[in-house]
PyMOL Python script that loads the backbone (N, CA, C, O; Angstrom):
from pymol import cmd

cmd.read_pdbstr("""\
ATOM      1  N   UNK A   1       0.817  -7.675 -15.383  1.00  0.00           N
ATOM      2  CA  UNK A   1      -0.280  -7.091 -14.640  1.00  0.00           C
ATOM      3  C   UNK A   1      -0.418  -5.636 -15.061  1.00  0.00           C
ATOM      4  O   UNK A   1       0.541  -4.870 -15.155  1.00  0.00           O
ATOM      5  N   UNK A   2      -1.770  -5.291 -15.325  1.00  0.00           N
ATOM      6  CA  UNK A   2      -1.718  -3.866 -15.801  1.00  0.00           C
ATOM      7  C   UNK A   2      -2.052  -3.065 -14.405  1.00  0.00           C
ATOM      8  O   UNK A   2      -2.424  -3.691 -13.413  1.00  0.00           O
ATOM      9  N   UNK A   3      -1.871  -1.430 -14.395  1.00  0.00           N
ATOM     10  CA  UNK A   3      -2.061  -0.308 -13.582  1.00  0.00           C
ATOM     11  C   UNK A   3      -3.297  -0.883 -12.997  1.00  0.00           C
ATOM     12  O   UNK A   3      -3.287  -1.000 -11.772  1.00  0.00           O
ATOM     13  N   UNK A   4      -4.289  -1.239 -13.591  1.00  0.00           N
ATOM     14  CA  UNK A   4      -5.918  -0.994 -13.082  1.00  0.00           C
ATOM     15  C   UNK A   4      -6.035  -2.060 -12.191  1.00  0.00           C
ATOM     16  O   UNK A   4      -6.760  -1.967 -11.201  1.00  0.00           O
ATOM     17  N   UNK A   5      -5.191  -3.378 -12.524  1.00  0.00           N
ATOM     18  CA  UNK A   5      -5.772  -4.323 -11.692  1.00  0.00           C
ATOM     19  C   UNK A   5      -5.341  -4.337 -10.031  1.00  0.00           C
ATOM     20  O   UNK A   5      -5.951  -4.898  -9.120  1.00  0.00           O
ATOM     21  N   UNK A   6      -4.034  -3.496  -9.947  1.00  0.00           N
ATOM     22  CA  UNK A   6      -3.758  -3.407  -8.534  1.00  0.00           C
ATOM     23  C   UNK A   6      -4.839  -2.165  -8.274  1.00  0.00           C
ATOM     24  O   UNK A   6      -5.583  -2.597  -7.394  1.00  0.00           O
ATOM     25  N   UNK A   7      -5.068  -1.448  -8.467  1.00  0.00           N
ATOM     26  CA  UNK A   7      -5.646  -0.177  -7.512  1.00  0.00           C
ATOM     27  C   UNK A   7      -6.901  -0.574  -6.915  1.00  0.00           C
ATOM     28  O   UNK A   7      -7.779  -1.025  -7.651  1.00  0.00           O
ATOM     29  N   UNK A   8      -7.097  -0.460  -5.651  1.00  0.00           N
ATOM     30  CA  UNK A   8      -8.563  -1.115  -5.016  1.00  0.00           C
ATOM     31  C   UNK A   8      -8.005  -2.084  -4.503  1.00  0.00           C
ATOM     32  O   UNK A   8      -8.663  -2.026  -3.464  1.00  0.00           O
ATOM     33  N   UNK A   9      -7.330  -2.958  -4.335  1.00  0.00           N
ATOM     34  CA  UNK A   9      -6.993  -4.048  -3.466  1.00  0.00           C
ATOM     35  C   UNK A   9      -6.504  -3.627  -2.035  1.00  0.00           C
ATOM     36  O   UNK A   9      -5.916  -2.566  -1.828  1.00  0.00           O
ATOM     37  N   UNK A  10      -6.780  -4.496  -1.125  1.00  0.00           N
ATOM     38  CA  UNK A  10      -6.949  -4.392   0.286  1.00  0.00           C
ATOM     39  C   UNK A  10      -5.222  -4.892   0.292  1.00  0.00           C
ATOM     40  O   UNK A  10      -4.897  -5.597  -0.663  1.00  0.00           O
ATOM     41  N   UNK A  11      -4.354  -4.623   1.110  1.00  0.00           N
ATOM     42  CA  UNK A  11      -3.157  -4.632   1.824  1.00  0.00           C
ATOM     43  C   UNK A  11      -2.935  -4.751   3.228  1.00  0.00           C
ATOM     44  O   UNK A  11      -3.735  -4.092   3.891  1.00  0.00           O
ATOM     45  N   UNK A  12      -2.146  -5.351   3.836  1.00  0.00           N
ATOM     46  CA  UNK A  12      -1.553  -4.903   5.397  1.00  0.00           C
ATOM     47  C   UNK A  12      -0.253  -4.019   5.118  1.00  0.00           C
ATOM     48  O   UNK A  12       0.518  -4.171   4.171  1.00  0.00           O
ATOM     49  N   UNK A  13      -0.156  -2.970   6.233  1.00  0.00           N
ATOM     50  CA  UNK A  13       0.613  -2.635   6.533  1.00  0.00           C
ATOM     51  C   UNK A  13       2.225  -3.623   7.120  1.00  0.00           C
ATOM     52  O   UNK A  13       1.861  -4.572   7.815  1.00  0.00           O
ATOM     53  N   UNK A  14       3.867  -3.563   6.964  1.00  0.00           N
ATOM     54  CA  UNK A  14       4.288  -4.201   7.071  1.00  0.00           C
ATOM     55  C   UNK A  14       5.292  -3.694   7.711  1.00  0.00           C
ATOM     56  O   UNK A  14       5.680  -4.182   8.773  1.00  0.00           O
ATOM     57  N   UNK A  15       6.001  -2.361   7.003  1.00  0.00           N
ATOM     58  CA  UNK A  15       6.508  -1.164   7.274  1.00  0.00           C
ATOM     59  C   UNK A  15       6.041  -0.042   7.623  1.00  0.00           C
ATOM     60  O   UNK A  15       4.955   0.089   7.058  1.00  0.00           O
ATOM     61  N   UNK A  16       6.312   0.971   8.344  1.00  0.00           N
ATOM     62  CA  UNK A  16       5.867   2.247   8.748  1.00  0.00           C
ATOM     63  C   UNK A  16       5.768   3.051   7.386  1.00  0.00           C
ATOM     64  O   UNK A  16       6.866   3.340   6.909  1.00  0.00           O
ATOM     65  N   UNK A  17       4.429   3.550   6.527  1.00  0.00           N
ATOM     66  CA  UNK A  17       4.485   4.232   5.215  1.00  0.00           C
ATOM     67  C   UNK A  17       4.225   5.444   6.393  1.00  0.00           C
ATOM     68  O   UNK A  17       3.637   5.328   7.468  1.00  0.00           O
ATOM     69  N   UNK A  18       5.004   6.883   5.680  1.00  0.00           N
ATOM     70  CA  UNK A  18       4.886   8.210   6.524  1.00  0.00           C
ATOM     71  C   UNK A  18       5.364   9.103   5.204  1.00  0.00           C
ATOM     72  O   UNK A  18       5.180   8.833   4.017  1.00  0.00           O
ATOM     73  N   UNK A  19       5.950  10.101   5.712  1.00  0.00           N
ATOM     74  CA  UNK A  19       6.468  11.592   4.855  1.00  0.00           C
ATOM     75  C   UNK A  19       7.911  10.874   5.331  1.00  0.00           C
ATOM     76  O   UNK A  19       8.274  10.204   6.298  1.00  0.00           O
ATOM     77  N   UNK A  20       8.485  11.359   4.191  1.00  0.00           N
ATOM     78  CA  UNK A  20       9.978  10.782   4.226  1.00  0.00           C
ATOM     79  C   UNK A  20      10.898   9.623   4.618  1.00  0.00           C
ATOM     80  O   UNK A  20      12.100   9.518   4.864  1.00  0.00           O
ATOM     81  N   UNK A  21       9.406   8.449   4.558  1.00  0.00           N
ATOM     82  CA  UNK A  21       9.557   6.831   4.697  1.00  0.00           C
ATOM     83  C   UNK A  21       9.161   6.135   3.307  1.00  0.00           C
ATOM     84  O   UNK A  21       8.140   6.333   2.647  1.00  0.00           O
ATOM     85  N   UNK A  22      10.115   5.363   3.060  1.00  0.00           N
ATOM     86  CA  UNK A  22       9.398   4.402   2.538  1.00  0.00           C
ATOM     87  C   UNK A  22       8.724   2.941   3.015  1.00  0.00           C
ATOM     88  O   UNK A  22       9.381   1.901   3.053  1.00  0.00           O
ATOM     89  N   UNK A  23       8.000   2.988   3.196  1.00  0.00           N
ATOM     90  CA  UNK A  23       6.960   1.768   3.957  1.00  0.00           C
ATOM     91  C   UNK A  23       7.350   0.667   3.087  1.00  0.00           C
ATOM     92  O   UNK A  23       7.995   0.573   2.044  1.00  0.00           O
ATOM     93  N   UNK A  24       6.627  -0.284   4.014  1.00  0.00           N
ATOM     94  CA  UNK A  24       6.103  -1.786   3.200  1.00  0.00           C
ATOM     95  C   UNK A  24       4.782  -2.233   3.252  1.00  0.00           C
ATOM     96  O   UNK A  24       4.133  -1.955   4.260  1.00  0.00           O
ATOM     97  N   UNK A  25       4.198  -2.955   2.239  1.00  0.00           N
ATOM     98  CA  UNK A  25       3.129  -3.112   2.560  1.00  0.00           C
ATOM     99  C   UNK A  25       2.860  -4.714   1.942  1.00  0.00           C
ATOM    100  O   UNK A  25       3.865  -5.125   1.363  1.00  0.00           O
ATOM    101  N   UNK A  26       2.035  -5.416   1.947  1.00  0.00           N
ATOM    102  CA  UNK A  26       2.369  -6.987   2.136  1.00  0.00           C
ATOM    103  C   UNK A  26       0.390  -7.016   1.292  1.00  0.00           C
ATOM    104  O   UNK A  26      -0.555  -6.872   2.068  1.00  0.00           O
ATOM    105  N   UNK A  27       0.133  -7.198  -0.160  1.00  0.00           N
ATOM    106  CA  UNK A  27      -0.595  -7.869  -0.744  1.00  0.00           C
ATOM    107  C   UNK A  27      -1.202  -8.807  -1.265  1.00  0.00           C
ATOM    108  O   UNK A  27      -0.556  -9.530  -2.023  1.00  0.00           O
ATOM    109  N   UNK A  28      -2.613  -9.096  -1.030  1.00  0.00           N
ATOM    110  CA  UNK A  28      -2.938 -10.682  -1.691  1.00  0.00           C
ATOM    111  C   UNK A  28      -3.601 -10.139  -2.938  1.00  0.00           C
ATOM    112  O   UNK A  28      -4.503  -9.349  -3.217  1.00  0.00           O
ATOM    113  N   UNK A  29      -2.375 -11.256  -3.823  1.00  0.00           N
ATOM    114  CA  UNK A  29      -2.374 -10.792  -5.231  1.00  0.00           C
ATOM    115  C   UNK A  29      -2.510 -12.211  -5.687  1.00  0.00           C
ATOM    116  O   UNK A  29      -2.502 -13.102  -4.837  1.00  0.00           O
ATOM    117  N   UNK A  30      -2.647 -12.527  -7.094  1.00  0.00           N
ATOM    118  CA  UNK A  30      -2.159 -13.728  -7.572  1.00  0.00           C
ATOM    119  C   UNK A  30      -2.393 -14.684  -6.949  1.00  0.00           C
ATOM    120  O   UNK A  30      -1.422 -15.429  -7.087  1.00  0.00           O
ATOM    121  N   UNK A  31      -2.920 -15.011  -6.493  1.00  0.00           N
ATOM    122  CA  UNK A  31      -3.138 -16.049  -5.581  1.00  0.00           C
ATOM    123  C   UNK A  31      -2.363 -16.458  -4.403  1.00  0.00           C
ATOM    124  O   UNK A  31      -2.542 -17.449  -3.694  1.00  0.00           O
ATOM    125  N   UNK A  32      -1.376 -15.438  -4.296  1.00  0.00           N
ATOM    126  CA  UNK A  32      -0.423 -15.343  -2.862  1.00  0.00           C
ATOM    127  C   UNK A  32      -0.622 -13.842  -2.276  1.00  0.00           C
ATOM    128  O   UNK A  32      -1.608 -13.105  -2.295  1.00  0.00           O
ATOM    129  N   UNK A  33       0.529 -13.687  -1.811  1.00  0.00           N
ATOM    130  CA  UNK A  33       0.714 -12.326  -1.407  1.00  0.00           C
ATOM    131  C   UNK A  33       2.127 -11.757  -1.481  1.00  0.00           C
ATOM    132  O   UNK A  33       3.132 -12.349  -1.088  1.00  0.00           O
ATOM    133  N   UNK A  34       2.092 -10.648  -1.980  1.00  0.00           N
ATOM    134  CA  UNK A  34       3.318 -10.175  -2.431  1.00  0.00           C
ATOM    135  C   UNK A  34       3.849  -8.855  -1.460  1.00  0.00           C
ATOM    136  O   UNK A  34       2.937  -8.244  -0.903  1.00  0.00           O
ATOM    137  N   UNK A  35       5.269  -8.361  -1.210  1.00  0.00           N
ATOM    138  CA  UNK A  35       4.995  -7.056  -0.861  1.00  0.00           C
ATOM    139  C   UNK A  35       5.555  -6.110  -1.636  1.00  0.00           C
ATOM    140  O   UNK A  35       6.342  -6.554  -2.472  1.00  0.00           O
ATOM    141  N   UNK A  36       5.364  -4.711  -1.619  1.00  0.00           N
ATOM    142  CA  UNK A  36       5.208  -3.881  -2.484  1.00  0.00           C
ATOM    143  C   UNK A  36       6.224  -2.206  -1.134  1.00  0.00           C
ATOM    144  O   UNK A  36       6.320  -1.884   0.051  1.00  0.00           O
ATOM    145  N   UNK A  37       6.583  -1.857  -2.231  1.00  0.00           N
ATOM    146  CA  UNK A  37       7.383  -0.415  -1.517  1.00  0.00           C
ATOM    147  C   UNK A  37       6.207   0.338  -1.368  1.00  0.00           C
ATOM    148  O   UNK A  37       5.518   0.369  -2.388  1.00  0.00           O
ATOM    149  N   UNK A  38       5.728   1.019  -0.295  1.00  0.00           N
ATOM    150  CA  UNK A  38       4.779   1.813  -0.302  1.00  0.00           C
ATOM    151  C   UNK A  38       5.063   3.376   0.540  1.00  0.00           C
ATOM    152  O   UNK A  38       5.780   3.674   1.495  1.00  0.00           O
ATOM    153  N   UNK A  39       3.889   4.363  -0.553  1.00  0.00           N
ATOM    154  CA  UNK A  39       4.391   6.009   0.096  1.00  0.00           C
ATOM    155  C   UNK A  39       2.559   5.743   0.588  1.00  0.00           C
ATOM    156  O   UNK A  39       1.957   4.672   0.517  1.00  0.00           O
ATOM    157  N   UNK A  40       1.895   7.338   1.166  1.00  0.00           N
ATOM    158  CA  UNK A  40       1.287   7.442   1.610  1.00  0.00           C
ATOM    159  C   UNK A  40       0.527   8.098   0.322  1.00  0.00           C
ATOM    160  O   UNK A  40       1.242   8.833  -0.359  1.00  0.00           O
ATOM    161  N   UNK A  41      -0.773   7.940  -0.087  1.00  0.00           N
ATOM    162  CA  UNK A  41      -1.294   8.782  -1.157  1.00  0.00           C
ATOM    163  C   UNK A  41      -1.763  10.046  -0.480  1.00  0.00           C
ATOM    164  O   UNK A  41      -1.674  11.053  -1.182  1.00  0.00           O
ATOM    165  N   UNK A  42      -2.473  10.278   1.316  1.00  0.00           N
ATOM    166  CA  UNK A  42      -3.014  11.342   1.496  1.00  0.00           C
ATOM    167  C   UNK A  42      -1.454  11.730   1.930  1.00  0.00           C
ATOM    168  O   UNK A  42      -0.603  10.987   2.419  1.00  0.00           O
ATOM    169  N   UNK A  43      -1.350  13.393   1.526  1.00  0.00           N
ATOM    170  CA  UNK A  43       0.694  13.681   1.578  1.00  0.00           C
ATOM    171  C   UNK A  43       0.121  13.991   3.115  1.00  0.00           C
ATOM    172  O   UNK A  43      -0.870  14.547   3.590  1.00  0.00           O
ATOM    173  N   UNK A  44       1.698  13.091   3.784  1.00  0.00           N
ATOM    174  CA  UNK A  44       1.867  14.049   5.090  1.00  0.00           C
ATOM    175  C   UNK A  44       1.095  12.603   6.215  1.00  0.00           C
ATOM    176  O   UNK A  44       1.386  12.711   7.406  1.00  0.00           O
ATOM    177  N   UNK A  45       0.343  11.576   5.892  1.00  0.00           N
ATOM    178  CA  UNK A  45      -0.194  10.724   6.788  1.00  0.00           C
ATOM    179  C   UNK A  45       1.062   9.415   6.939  1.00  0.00           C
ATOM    180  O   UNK A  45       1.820   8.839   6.158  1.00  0.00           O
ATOM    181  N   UNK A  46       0.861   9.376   7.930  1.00  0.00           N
ATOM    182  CA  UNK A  46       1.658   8.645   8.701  1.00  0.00           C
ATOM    183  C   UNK A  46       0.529   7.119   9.125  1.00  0.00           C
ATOM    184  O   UNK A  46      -0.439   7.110   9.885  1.00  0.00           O
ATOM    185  N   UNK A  47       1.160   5.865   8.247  1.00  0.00           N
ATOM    186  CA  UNK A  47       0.302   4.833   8.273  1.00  0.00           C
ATOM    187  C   UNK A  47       1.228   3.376   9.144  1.00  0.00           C
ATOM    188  O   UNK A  47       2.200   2.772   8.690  1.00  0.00           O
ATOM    189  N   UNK A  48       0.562   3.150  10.400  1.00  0.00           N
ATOM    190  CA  UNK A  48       1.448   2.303  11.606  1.00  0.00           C
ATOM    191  C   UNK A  48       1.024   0.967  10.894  1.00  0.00           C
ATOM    192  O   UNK A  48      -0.011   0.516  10.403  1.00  0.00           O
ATOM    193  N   UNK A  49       2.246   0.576  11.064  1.00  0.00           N
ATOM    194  CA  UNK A  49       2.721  -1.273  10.654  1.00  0.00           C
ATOM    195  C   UNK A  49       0.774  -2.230  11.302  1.00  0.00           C
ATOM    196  O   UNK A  49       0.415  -2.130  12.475  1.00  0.00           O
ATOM    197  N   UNK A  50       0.160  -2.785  10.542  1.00  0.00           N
ATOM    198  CA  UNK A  50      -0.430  -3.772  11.115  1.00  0.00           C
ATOM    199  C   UNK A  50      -1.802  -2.795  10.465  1.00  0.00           C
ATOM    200  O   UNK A  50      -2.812  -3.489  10.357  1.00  0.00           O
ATOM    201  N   UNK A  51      -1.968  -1.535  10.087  1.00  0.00           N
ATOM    202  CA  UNK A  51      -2.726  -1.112   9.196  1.00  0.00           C
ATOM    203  C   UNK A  51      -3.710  -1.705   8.006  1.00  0.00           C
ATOM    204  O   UNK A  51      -3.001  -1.844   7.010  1.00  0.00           O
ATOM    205  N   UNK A  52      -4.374  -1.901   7.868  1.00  0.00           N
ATOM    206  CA  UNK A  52      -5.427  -2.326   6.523  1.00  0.00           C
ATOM    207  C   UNK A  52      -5.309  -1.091   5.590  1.00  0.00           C
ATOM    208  O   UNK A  52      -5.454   0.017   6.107  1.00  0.00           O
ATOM    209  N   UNK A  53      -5.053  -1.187   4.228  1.00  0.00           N
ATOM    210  CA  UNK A  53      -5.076  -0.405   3.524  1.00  0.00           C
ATOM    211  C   UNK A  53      -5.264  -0.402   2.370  1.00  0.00           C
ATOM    212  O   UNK A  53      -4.987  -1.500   1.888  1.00  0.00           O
ATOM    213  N   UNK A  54      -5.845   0.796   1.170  1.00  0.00           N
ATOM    214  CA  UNK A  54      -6.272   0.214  -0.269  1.00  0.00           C
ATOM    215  C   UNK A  54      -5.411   0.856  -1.024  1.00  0.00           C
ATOM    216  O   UNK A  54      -5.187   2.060  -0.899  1.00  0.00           O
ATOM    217  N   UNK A  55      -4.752  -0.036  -2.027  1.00  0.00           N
ATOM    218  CA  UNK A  55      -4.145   0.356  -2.974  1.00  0.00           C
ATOM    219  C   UNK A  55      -4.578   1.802  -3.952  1.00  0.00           C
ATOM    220  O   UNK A  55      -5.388   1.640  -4.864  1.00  0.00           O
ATOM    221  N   UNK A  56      -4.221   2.645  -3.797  1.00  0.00           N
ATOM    222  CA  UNK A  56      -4.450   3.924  -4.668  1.00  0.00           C
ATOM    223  C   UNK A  56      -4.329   4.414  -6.149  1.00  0.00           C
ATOM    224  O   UNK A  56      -5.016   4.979  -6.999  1.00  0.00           O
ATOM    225  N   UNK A  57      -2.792   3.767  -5.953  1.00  0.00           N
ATOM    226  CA  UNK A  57      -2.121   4.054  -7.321  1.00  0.00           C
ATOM    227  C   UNK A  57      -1.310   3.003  -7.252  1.00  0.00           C
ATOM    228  O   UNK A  57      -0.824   2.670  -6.172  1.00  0.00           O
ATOM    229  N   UNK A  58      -1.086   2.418  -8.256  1.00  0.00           N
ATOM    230  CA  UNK A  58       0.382   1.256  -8.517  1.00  0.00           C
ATOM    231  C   UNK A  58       1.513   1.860  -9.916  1.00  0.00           C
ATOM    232  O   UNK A  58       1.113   2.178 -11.036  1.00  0.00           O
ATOM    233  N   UNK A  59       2.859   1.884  -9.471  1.00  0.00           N
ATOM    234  CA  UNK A  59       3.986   2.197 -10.475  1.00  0.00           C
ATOM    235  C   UNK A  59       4.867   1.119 -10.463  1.00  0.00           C
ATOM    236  O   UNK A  59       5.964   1.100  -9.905  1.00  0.00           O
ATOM    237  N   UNK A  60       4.326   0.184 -11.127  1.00  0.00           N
ATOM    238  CA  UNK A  60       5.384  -0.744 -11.691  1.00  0.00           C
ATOM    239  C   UNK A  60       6.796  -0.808 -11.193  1.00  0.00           C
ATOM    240  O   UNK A  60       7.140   0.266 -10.699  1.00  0.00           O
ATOM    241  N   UNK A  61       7.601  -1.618 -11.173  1.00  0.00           N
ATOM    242  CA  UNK A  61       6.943  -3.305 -10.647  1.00  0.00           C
ATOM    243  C   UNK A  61       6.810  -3.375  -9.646  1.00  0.00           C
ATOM    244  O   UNK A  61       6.429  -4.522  -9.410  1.00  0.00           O
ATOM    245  N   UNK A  62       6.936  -2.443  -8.189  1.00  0.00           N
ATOM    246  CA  UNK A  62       6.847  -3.047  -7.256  1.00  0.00           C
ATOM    247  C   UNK A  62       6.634  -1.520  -6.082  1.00  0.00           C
ATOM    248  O   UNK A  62       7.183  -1.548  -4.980  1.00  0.00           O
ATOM    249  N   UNK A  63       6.044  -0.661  -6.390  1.00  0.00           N
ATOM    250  CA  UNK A  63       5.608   0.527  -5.314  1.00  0.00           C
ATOM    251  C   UNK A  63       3.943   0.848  -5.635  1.00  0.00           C
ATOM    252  O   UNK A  63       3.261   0.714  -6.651  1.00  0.00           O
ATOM    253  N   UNK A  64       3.701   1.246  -4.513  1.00  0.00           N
ATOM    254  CA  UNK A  64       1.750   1.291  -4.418  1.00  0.00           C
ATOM    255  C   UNK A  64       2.051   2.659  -3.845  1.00  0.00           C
ATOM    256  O   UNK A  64       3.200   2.877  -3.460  1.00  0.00           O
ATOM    257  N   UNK A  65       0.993   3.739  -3.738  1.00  0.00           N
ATOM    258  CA  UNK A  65       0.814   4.487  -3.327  1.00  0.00           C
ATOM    259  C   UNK A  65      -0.611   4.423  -2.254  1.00  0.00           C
ATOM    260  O   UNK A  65      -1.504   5.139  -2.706  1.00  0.00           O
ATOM    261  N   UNK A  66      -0.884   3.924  -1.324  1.00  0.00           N
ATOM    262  CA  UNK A  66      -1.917   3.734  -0.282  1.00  0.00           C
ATOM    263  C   UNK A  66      -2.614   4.608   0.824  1.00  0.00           C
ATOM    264  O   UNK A  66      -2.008   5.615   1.191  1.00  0.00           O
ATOM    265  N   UNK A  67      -3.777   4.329   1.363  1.00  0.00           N
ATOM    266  CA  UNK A  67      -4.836   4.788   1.799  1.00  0.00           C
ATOM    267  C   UNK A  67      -5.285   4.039   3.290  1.00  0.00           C
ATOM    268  O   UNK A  67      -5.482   2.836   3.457  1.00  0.00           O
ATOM    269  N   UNK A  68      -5.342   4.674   3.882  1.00  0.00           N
ATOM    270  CA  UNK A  68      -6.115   3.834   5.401  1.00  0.00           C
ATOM    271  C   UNK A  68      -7.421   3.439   4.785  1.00  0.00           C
ATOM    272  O   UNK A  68      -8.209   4.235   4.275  1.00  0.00           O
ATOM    273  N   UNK A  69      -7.631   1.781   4.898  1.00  0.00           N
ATOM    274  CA  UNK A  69      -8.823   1.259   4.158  1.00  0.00           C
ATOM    275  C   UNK A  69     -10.346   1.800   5.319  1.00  0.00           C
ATOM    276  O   UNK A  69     -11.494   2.097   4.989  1.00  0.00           O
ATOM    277  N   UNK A  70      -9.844   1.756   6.387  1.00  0.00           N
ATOM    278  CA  UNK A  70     -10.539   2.131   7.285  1.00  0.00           C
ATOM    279  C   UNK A  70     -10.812   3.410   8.154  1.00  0.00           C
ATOM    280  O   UNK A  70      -9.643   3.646   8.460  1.00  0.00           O
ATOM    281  N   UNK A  71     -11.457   4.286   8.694  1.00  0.00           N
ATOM    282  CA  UNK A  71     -11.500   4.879   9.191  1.00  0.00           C
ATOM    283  C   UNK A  71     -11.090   4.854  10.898  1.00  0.00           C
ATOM    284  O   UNK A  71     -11.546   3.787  11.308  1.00  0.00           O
ATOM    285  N   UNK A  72     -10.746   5.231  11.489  1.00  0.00           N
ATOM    286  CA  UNK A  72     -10.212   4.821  13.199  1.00  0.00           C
ATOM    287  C   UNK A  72     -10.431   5.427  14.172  1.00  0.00           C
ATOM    288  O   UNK A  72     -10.006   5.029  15.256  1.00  0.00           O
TER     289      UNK A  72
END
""", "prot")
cmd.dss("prot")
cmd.show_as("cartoon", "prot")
cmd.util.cbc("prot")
cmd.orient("prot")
């Protein structure tokens, strides 16, 4: 899977992603769903378990850097 094809994909929250957490976050990829180590891309936001969120950045093989897909 290259860089481009994860960024833009929709996620749930799984783990608490924050400043000095590493989160989880739970993707439909591949025709399943995978989960992925996740930080926060805006620094300093604090993103609660059960969250919708878009993939930002992806670093191989298995951490996303994410975004509140939604506004709240």
């Amino acid at each position: 899977m290259d860089d481009s094809s994860m960024v833009g994909l929709l996620g749930r929250v799984t783990g608490t992603v924050g400043p000095g957490l590493v989160g989880e976050v739970i993707v439909q990829i591949r025709g399943g769903a995978e989960h992925f180590l996740a930080h926060p891309a805006p620094p300093g936001v604090r993103i609660e378990p059960g969250t919708m969120v878009t993939v930002i950045e992806y670093l191989p093989p298995r951490t996303v850097y994410v975004a509140p897909a939604y506004d709240s």
